[in-house]
N, CA, C and O atoms as a GROMACS GRO file, in nm:
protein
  548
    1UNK      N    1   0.085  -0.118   0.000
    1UNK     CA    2   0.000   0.000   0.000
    1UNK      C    3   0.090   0.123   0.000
    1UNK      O    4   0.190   0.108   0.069
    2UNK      N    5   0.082   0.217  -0.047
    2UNK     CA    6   0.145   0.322  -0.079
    2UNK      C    7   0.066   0.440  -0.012
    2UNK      O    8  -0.056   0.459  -0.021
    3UNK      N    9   0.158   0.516   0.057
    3UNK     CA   10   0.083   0.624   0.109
    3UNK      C   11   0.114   0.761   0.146
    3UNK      O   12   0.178   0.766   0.251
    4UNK      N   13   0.091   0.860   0.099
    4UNK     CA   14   0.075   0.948   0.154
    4UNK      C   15   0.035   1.077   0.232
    4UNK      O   16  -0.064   1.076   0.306
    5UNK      N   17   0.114   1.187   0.216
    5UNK     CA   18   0.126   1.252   0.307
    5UNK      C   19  -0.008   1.419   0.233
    5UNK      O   20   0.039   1.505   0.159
    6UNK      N   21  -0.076   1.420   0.254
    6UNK     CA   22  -0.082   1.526   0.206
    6UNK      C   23  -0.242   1.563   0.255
    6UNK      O   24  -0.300   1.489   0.335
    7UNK      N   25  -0.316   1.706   0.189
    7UNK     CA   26  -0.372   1.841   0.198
    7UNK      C   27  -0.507   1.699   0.205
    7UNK      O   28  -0.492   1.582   0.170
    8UNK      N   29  -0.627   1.767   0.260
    8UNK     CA   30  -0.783   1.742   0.243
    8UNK      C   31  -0.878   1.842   0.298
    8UNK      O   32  -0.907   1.865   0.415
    9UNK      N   33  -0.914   1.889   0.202
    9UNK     CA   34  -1.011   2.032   0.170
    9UNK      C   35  -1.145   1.996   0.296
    9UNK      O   36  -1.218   1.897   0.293
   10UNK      N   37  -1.148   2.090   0.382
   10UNK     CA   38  -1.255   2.103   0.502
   10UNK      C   39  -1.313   2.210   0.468
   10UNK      O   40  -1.274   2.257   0.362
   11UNK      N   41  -1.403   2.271   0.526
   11UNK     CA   42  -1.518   2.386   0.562
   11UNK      C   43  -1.595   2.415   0.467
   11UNK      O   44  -1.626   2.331   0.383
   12UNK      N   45  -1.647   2.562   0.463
   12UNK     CA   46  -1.724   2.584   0.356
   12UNK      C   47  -1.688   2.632   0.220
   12UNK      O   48  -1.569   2.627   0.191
   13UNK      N   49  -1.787   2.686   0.119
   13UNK     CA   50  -1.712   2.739  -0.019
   13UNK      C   51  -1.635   2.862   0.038
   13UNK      O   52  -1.641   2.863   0.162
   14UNK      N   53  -1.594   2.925   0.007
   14UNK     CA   54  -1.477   3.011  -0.025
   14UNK      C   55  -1.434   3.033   0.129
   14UNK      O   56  -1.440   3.152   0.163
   15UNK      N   57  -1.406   2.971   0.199
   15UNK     CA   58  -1.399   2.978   0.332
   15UNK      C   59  -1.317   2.819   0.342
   15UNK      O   60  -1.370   2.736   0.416
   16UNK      N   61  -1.202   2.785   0.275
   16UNK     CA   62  -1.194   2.619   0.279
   16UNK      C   63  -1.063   2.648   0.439
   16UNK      O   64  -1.009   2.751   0.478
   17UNK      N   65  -1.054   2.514   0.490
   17UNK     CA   66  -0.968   2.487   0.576
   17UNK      C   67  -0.875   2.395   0.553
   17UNK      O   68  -0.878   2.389   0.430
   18UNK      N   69  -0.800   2.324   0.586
   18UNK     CA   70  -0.747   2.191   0.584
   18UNK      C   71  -0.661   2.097   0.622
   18UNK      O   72  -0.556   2.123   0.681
   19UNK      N   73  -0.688   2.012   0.600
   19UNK     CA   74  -0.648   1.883   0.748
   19UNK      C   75  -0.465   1.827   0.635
   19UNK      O   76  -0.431   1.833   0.517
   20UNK      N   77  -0.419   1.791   0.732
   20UNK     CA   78  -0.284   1.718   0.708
   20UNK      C   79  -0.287   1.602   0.722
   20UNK      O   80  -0.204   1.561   0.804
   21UNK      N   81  -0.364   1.510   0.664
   21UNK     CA   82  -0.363   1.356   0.657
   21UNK      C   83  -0.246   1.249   0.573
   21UNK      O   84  -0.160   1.263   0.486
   22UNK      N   85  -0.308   1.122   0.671
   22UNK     CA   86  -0.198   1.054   0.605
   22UNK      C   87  -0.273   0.909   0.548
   22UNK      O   88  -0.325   0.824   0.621
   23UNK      N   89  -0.263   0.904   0.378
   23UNK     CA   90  -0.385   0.857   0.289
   23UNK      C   91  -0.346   0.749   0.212
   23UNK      O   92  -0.224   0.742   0.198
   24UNK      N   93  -0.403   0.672   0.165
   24UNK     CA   94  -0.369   0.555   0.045
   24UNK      C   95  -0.364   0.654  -0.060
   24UNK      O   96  -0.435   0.751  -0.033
   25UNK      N   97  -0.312   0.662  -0.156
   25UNK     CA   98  -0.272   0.736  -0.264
   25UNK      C   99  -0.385   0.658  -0.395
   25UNK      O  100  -0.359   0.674  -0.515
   26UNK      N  101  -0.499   0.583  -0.351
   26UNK     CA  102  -0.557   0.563  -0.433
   26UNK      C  103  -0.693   0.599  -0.375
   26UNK      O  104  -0.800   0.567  -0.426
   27UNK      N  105  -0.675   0.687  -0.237
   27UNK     CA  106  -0.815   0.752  -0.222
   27UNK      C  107  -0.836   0.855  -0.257
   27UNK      O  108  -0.739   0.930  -0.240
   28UNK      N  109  -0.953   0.918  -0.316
   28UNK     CA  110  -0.982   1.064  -0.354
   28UNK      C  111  -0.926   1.169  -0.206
   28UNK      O  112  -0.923   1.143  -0.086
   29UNK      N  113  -0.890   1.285  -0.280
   29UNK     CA  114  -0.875   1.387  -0.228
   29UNK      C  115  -0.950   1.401  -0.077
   29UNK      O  116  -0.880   1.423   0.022
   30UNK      N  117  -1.043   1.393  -0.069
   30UNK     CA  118  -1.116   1.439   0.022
   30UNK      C  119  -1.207   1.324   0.089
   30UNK      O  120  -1.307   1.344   0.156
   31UNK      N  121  -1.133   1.155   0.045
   31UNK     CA  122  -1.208   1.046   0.108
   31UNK      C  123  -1.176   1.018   0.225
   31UNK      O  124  -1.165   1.097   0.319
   32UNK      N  125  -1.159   0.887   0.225
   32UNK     CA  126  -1.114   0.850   0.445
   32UNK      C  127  -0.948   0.839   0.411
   32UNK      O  128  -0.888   0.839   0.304
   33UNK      N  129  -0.910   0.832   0.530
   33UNK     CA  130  -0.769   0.877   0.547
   33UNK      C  131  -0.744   0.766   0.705
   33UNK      O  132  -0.815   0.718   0.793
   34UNK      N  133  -0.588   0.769   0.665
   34UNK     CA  134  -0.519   0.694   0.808
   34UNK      C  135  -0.546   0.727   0.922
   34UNK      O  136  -0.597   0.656   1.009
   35UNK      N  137  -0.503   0.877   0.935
   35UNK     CA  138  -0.462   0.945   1.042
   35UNK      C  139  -0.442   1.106   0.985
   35UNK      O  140  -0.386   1.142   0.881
   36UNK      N  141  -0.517   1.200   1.101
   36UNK     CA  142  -0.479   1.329   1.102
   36UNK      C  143  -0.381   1.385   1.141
   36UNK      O  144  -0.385   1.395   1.263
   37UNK      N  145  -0.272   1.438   1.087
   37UNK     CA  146  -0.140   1.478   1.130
   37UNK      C  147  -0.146   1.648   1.184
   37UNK      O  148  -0.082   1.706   1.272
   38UNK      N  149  -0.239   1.691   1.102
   38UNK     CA  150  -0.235   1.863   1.186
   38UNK      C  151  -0.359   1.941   1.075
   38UNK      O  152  -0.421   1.866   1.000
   39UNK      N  153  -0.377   2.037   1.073
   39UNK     CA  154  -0.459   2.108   0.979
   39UNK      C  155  -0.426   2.234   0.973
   39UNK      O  156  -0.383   2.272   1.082
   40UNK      N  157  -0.430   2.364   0.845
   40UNK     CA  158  -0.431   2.474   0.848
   40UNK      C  159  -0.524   2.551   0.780
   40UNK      O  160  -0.591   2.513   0.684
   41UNK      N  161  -0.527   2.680   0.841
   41UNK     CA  162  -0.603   2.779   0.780
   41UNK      C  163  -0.509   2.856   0.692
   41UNK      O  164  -0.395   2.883   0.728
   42UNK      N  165  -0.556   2.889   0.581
   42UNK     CA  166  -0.488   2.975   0.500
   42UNK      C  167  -0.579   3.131   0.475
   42UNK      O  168  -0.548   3.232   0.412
   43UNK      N  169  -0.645   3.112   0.518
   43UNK     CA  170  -0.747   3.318   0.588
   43UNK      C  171  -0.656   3.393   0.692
   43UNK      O  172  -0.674   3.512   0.714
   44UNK      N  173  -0.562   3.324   0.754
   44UNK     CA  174  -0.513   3.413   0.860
   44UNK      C  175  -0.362   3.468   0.785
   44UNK      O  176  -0.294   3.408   0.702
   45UNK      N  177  -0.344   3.564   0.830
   45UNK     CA  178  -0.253   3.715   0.816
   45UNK      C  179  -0.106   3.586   0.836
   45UNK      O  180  -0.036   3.584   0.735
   46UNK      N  181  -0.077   3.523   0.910
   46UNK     CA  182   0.028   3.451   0.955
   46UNK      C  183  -0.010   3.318   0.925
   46UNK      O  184  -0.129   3.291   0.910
   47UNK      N  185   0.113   3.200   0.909
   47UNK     CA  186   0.119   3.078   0.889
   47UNK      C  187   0.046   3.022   1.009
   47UNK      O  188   0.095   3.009   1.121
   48UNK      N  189  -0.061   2.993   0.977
   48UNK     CA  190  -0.163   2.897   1.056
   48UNK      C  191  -0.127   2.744   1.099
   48UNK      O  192  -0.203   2.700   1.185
   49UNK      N  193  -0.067   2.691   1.073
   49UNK     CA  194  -0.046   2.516   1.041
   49UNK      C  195   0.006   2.477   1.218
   49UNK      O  196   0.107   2.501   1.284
   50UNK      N  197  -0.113   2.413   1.242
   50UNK     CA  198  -0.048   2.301   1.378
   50UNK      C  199  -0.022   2.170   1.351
   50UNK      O  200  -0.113   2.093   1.319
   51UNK      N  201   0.104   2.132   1.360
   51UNK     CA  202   0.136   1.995   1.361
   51UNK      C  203   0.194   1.895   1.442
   51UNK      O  204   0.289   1.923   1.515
   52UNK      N  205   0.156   1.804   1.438
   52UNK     CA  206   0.220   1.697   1.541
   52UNK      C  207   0.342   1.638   1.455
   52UNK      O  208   0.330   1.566   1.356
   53UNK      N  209   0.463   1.681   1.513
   53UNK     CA  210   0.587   1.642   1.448
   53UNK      C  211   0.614   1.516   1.468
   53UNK      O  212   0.683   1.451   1.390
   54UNK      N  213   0.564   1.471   1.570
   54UNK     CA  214   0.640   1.346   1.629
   54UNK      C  215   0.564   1.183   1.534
   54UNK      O  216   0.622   1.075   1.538
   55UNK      N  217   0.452   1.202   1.469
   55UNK     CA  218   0.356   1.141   1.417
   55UNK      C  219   0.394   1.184   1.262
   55UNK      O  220   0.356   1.092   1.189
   56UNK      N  221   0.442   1.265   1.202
   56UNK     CA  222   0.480   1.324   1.087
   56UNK      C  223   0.639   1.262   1.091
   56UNK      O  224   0.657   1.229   0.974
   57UNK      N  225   0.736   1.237   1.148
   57UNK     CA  226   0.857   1.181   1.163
   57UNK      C  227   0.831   1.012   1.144
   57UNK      O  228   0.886   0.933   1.068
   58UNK      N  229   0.718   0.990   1.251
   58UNK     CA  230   0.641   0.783   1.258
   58UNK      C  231   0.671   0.765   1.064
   58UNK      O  232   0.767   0.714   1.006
   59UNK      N  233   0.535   0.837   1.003
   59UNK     CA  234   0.493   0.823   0.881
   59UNK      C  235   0.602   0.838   0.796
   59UNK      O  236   0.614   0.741   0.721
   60UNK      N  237   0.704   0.943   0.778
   60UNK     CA  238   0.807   0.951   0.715
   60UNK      C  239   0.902   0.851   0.702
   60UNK      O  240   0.965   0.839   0.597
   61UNK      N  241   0.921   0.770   0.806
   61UNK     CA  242   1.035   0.651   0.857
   61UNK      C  243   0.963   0.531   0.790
   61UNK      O  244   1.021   0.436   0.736
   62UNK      N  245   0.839   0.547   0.800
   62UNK     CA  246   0.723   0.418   0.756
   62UNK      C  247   0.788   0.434   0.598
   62UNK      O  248   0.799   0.326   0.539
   63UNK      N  249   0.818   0.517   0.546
   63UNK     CA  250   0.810   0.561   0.361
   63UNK      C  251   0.681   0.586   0.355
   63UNK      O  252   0.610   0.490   0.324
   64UNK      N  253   0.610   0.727   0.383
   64UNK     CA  254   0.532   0.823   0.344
   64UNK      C  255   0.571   0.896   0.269
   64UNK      O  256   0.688   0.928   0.290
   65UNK      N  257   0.524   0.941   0.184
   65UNK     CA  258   0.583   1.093   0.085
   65UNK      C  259   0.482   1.208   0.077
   65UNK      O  260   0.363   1.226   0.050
   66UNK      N  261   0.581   1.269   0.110
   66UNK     CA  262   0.498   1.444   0.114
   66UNK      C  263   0.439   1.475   0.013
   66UNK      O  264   0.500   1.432  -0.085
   67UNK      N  265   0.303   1.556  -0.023
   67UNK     CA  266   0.272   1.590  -0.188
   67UNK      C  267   0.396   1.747  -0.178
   67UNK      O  268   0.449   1.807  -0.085
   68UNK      N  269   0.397   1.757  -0.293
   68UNK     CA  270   0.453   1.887  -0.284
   68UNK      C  271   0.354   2.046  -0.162
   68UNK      O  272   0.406   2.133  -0.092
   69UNK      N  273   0.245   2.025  -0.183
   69UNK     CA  274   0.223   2.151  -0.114
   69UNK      C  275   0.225   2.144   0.045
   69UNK      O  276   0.237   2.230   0.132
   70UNK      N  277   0.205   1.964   0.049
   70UNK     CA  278   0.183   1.969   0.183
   70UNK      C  279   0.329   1.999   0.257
   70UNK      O  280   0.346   2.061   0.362
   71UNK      N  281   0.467   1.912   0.139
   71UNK     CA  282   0.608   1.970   0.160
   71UNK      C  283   0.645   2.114   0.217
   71UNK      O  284   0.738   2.137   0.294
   72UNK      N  285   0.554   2.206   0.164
   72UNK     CA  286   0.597   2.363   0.115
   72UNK      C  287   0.541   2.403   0.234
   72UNK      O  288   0.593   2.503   0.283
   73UNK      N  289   0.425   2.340   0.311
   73UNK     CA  290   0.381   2.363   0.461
   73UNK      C  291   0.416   2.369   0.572
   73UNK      O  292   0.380   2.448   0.660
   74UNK      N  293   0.510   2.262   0.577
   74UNK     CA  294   0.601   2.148   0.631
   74UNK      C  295   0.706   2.242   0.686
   74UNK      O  296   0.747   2.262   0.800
   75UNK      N  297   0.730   2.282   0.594
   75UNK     CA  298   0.885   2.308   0.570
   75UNK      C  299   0.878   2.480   0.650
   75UNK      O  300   0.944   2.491   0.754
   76UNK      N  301   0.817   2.576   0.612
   76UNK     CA  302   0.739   2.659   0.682
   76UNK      C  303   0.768   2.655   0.844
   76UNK      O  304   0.838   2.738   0.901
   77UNK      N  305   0.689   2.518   0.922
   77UNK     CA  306   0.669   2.505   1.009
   77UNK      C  307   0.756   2.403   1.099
   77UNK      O  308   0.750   2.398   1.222
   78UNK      N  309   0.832   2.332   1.026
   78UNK     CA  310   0.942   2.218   1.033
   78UNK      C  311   1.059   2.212   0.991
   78UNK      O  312   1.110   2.101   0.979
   79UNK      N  313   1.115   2.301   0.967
   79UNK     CA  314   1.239   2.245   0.838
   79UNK      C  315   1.319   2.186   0.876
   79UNK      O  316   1.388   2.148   0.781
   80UNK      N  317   1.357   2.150   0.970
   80UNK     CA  318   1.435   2.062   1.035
   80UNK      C  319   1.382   1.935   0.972
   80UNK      O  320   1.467   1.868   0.914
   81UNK      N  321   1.232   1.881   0.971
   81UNK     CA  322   1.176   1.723   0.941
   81UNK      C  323   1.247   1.779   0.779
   81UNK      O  324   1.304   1.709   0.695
   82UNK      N  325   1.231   1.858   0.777
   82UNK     CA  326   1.237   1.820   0.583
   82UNK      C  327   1.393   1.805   0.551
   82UNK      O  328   1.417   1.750   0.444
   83UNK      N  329   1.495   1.844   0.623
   83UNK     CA  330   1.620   1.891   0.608
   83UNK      C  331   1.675   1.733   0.601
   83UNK      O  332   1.764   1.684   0.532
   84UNK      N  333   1.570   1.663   0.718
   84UNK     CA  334   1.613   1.500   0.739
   84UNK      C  335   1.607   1.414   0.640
   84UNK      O  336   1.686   1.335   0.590
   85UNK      N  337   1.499   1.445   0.622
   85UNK     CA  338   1.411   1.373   0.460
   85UNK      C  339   1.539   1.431   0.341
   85UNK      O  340   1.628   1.353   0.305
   86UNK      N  341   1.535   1.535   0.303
   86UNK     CA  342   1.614   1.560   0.189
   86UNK      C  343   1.760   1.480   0.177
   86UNK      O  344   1.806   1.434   0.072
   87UNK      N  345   1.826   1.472   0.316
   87UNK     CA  346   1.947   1.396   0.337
   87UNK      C  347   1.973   1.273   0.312
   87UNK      O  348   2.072   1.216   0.267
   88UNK      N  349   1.821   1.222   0.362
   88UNK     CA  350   1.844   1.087   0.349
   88UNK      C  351   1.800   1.014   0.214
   88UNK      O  352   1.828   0.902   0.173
   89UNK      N  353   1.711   1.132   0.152
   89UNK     CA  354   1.741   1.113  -0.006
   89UNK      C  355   1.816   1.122  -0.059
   89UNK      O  356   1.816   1.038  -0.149
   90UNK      N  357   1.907   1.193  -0.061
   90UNK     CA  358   2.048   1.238  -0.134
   90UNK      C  359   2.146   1.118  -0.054
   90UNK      O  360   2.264   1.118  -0.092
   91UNK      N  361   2.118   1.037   0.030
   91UNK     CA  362   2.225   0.947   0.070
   91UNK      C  363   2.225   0.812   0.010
   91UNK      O  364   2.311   0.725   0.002
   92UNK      N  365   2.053   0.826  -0.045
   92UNK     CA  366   2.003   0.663  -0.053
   92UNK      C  367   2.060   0.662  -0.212
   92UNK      O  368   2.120   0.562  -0.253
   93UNK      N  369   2.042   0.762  -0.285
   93UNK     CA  370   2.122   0.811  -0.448
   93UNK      C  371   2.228   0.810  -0.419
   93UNK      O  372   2.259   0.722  -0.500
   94UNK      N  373   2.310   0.830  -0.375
   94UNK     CA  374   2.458   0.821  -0.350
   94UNK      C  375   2.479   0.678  -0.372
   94UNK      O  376   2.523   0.642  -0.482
   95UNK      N  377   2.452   0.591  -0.281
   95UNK     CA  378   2.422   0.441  -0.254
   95UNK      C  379   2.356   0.408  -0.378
   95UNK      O  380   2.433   0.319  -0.414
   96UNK      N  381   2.285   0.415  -0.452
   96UNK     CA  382   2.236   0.341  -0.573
   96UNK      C  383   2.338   0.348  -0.694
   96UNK      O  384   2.383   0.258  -0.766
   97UNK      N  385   2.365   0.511  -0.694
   97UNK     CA  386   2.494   0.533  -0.805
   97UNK      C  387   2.627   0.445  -0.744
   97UNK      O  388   2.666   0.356  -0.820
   98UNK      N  389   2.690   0.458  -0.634
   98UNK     CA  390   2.769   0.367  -0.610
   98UNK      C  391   2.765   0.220  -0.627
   98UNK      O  392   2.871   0.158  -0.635
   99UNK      N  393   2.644   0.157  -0.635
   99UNK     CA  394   2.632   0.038  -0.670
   99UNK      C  395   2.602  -0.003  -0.795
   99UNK      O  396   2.605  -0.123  -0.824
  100UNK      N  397   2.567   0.096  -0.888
  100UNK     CA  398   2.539   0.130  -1.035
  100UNK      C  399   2.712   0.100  -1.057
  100UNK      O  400   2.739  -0.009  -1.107
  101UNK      N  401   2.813   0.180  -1.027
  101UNK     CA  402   2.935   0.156  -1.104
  101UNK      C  403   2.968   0.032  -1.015
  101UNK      O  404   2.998  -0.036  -1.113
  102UNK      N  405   2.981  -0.027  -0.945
  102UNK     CA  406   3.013  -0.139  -0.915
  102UNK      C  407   2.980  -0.258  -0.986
  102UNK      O  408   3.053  -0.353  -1.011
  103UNK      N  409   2.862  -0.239  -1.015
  103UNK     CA  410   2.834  -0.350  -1.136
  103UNK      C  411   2.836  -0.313  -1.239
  103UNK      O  412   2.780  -0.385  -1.322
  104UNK      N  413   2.882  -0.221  -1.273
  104UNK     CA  414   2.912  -0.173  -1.462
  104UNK      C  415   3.035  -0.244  -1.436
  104UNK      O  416   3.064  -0.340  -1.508
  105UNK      N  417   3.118  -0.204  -1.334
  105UNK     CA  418   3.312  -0.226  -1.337
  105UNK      C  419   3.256  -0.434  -1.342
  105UNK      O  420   3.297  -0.505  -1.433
  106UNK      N  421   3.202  -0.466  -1.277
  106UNK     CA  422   3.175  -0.648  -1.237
  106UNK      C  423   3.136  -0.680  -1.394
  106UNK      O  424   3.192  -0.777  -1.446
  107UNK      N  425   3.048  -0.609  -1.465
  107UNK     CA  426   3.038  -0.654  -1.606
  107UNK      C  427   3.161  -0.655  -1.701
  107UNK      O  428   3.193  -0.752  -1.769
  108UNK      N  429   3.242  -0.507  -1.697
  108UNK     CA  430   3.350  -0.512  -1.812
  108UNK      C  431   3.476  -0.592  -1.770
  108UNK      O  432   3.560  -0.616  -1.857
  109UNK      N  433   3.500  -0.646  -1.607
  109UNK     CA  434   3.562  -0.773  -1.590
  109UNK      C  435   3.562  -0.868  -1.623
  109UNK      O  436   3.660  -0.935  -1.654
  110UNK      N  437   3.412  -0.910  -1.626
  110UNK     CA  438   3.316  -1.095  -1.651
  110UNK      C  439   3.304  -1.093  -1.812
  110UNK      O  440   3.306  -1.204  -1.866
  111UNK      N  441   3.290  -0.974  -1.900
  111UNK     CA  442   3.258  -0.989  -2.014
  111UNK      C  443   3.422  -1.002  -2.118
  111UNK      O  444   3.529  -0.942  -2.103
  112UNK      N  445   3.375  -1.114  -2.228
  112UNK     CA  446   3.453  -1.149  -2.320
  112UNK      C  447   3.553  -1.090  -2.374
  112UNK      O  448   3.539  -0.989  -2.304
  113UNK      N  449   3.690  -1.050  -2.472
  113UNK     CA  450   3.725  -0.975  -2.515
  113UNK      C  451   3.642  -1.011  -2.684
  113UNK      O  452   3.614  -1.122  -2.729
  114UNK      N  453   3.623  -0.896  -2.739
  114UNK     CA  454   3.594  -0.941  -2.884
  114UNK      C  455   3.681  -0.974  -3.009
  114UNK      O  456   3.770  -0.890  -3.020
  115UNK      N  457   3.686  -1.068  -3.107
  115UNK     CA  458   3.784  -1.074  -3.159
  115UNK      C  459   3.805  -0.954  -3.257
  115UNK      O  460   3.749  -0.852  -3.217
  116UNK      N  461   3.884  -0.938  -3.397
  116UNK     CA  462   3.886  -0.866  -3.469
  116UNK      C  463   3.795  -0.912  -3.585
  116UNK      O  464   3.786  -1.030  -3.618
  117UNK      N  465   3.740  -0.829  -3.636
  117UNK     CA  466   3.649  -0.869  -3.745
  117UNK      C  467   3.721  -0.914  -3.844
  117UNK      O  468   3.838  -0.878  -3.851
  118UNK      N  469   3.662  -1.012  -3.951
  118UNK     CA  470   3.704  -1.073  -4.046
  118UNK      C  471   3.791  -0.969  -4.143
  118UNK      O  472   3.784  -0.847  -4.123
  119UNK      N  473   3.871  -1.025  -4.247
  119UNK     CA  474   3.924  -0.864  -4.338
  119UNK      C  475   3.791  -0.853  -4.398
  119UNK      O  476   3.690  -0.915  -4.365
  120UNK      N  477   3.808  -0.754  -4.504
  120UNK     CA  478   3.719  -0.718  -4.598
  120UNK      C  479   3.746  -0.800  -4.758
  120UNK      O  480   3.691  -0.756  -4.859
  121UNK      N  481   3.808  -0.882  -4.759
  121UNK     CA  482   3.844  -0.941  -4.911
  121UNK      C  483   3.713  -1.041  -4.883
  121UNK      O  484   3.647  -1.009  -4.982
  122UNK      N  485   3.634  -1.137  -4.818
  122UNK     CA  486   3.548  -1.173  -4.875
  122UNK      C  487   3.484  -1.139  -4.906
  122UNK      O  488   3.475  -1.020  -4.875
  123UNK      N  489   3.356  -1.199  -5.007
  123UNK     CA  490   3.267  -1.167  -5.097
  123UNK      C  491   3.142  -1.134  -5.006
  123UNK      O  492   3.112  -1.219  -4.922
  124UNK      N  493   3.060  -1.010  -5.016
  124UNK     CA  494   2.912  -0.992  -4.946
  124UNK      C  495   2.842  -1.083  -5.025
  124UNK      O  496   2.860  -1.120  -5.141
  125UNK      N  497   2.731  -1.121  -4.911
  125UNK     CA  498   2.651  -1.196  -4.933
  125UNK      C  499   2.540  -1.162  -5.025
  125UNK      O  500   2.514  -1.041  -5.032
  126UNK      N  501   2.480  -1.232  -5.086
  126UNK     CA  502   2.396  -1.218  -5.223
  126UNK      C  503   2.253  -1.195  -5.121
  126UNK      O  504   2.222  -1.241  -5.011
  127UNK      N  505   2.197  -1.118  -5.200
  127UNK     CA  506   2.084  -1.082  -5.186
  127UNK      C  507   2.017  -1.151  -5.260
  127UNK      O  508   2.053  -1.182  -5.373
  128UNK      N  509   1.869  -1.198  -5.185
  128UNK     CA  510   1.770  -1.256  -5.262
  128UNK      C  511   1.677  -1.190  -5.313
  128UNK      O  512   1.610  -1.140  -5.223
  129UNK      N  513   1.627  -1.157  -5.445
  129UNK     CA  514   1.534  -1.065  -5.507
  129UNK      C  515   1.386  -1.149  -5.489
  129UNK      O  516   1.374  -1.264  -5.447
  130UNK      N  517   1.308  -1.084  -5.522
  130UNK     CA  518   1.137  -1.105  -5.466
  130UNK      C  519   1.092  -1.068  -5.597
  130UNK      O  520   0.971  -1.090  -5.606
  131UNK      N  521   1.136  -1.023  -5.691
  131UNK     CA  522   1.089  -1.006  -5.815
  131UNK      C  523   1.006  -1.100  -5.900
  131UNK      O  524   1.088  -1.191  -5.912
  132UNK      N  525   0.927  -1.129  -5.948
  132UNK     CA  526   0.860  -1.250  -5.983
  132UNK      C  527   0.885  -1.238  -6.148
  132UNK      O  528   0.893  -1.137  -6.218
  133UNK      N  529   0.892  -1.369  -6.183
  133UNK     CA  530   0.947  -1.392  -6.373
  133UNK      C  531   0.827  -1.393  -6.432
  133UNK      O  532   0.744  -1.457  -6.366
  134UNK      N  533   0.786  -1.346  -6.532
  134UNK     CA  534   0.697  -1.315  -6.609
  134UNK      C  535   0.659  -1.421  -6.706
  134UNK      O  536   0.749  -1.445  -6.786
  135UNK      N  537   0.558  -1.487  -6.720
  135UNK     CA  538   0.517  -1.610  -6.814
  135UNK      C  539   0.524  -1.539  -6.954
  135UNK      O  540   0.463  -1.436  -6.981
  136UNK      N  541   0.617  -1.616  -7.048
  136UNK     CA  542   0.628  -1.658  -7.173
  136UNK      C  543   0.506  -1.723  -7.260
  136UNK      O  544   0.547  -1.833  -7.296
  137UNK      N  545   0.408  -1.706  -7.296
  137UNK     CA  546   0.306  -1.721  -7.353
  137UNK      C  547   0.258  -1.685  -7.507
  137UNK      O  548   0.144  -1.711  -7.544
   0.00000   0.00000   0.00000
């Protein structure tokens, strides 16, 4: 199951609020959800967003992924959680490319040398024509 991290639209029309849930990525926007991680208002003069960090760190470690806006929230109010996250992305790529040339170098060890191609004095091979012979009649 795949899941994440992100926005679900509360209150009324032009008056929206919204919750910081943590979702199957194959539920609609605004269906049931895991768990509420915090919610914000975006009407107020100042960054509104209350969050429970310690439950937002659980989900992250689980492999949750942030949507981007809920990231851009986050980060606002956390940057420290995001500073963690970014690191340990950039460490886990480090680790994949390092193991990327490790087995390129394990292939051009294990693999054959090639010989030299034949000269060029033999004859190319004949082509077969598809042309059809015409009856004599």
């Amino acid at each position: 199951m795949a899941v994440k991290i992100r926005l679900r639209q509360q209150g009324r029309k032009n008056r929206q609020t919204f919750r910081l849930v943590v979702t199957d990525i194959r539920n609609p926007r605004d269906g049931k959800y895991l768990e509420t991680l915090g919610s914000y208002n975006p009407h107020n003069a100042k960054l509104d967003l209350q969050l429970n960090k310690e439950r937002l760190n659980y989900w992250l470690s689980k492999g949750a992924e942030l949507s981007p806006s809920a990231e851009k929230l986050v980060k606002g109010v956390a940057p420290e959680v995001i500073k963690v996250l970014k690191n340990q992305k950039s460490a886990s790529r480090v680790k994949q490319a390092s193991q990327r040339r490790r087995l390129k170098k394990a292939e051009k060890k294990a693999a054959p040398v090639k010989k030299e191609a034949a000269p060029a004095t033999e004859e190319p091979k004949k082509r077969r024509t598809t042309a059809k012979k015409k009856d004599e009649s």
